[in-house]
N, C-alpha and C positions, 0 to 999 in steps of 0.2 A: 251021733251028730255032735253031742258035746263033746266026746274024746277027737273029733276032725278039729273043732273051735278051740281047743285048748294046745293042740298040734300046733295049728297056729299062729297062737298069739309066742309058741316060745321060739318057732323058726323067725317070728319078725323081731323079738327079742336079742337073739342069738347076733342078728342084724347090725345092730345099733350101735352093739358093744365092739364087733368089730371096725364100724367106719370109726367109733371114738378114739380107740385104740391106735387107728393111723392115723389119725388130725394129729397126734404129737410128736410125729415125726416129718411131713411135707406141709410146706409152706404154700399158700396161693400165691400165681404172681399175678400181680396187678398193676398197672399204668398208672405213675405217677406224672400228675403233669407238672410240668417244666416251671421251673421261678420264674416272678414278671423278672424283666429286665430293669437292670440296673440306669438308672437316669443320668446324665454326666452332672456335676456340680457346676452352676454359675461362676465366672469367672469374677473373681472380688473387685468388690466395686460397684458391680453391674447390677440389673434386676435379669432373672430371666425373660420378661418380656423385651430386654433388649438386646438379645441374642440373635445373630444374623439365622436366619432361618435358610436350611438347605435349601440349595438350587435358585436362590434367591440372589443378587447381582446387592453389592453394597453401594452409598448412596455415589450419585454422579456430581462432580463437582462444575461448576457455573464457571462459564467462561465471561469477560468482559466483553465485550460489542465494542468494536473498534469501524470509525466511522469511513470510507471510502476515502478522505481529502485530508485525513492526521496524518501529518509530519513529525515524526522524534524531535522533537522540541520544546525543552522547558521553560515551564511556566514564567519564570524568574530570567530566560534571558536577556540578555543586556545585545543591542545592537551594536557591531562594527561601522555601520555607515548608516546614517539620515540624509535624505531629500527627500525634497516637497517639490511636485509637477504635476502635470498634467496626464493620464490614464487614460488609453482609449483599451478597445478589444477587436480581435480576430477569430473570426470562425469558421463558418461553412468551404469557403474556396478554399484552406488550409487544412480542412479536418481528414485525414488519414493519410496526408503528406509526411515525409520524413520532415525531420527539424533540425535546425541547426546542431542538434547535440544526437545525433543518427536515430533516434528514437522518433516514431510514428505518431504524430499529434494528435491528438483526442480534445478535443474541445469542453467534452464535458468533464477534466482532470483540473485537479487544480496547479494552474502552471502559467508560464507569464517567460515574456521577450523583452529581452536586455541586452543596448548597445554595448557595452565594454565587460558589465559583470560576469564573473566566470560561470561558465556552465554548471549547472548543479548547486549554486547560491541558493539559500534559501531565505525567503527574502515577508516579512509582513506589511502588506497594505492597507493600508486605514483614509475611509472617506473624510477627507477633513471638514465634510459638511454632515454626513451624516453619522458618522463613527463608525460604522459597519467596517468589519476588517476581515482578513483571510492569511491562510500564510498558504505561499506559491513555491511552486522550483522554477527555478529555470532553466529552460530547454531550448530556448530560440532567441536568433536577434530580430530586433527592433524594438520601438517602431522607427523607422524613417521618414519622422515628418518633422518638421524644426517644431521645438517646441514642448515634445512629449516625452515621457520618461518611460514609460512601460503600456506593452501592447498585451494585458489579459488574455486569458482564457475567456471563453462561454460561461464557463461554469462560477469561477472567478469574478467574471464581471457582474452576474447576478449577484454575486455572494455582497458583494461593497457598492452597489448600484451605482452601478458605469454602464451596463447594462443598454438602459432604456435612454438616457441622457446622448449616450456616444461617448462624450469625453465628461471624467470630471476630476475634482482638483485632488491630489492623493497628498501623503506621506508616507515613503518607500524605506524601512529598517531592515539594513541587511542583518539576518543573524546568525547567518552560518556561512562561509565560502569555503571549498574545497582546496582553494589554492589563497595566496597572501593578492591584496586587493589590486598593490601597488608597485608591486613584482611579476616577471616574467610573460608570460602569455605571449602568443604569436597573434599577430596585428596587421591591420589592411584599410584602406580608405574604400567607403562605397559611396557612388555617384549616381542621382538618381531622385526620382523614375523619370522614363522617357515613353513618352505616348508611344511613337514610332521607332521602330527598329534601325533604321536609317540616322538618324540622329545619336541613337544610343553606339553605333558603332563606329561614326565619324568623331566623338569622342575618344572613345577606343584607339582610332587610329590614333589622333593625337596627343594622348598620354602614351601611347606605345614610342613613339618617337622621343618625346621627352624624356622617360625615366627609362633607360635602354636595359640596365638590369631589373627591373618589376616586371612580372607576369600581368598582363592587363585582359581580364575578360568581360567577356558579356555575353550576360543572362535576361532572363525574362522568372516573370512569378505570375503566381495561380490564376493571378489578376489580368494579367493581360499587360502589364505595364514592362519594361527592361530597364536593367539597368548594369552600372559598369563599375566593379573592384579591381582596383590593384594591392598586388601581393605584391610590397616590398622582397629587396634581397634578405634574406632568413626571417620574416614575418618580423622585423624589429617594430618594438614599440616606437622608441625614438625615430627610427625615419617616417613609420608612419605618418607620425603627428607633423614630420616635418612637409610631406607631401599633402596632408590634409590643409594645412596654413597656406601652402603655395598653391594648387590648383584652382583652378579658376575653372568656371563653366556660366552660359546663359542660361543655363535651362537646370531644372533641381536643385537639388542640395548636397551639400560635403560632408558623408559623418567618419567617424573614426568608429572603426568596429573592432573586439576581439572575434578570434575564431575557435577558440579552447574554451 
């Protein structure tokens, strides 16, 4: 029994010395894990916490608010023309009509009718009672009433309280015109209004006979009322005026209108 126990301990011996013996020739291999990753360096200047973060949108810039009824017009303008008159306004029966400058009226724009000023003038009103003012384009003629200077918008007559009154006293600074004030433009005398049709066209006849090269027509408006333009030969301003001074009628009034 003791010669099997001493057997053995020297077969487990025998054992030992040869796995020692190969440990110094094979290596283990073993799973090295991987280095953290390298972090980028902030960009000089900065903090990292001010670093746009992936996937992330950078900041969005503010736009100004630009109001519906601004016109490009500086602050510091200086007007080409002053008057001081009377302001009425025009709405509903006019609102999505064309206008005298082909564009379709909006009543609630800020926009304004002028006998002679050229289309596209841009023009500041000012209540000379209450200060309230607006600045307008213009896009149509009139008004057609002796007396009055400019026929508002809806929107416009709210803005300088003309409004609720009907008519009130203005001061009109033109400050823009597209064309020169006092030059050019093509030109026409309008005669009017006439209750009845009948009347407004027996005028007609009779400027027809008289100024034999003028185109004499006659129209009617939204209102129900007619009325009667003549187109000089080449729209001149000077015969207009000269045909405005000469005509004679019982019924209405004589204006001198541009049509540009």
């Amino acid at each position: 029994m003791k010669l099997r126990s001493a057997v053995h301990a020297v077969f487990v011996l025998l054992f030992v010395l040869l796995l020692a013996d190969c440990s110094g020739h094979k290596q283990t291999g073993a799973k090295v894990p991987p280095p953290p990753a390298i972090e980028s360096a902030p960009v000089p200047g900065t903090s990292a916490s001010s670093q746009p973060l992936p996937g992330k949108a950078g900041p969005v810039l503010e736009r100004r608010k630009k109001e519906s009824d601004a016109l490009p017009i500086p602050a510091d303008a200086k007007p080409i023309l002053v008057d001081t008159g009377l302001a009425s306004w025009y709405g509903a029966p006019y609102h999505n009509r064309h206008g005298s400058n082909g564009e379709v009226y909006n009543m609630n724009a800020m926009t304004a009718a002028h006998r002679t000023l050229p289309l596209g003038s841009i023009v500041r009103v000012t209540n000379v009672k209450t200060g309230h003012s607006a600045i307008v384009r213009i896009t149509d003629r009139g008004p057609f009433v002796e007396g009055r200077i400019l026929d508002l918008s809806l929107a416009a007559a709210k803005k300088v309280d003309v409004w609720q009154p009907g008519i009130a006293a203005v001061r009109m600074e033109v400050l823009r015109s597209p064309v020169p004030l006092t030059q050019g433009g093509r030109w026409a005398v309008q005669i009017g209004a006439f209750g009845e049709q009948d009347v407004a066209n027996s005028v007609a006849d009779g400027l027809s006979r008289r100024y034999h090269t003028a185109k004499v027509l006659c129209f009617s408006s939204p209102v129900g009322d007619w009325w009667v333009r003549i187109r000089v030969q080449n729209d001149d301003r000077r015969r207009a005026e000269e045909v405005a001074h000469a005509a004679q009628t019982t019924q209405g009034s004589i204006f001198l209108v541009r049509l540009d």
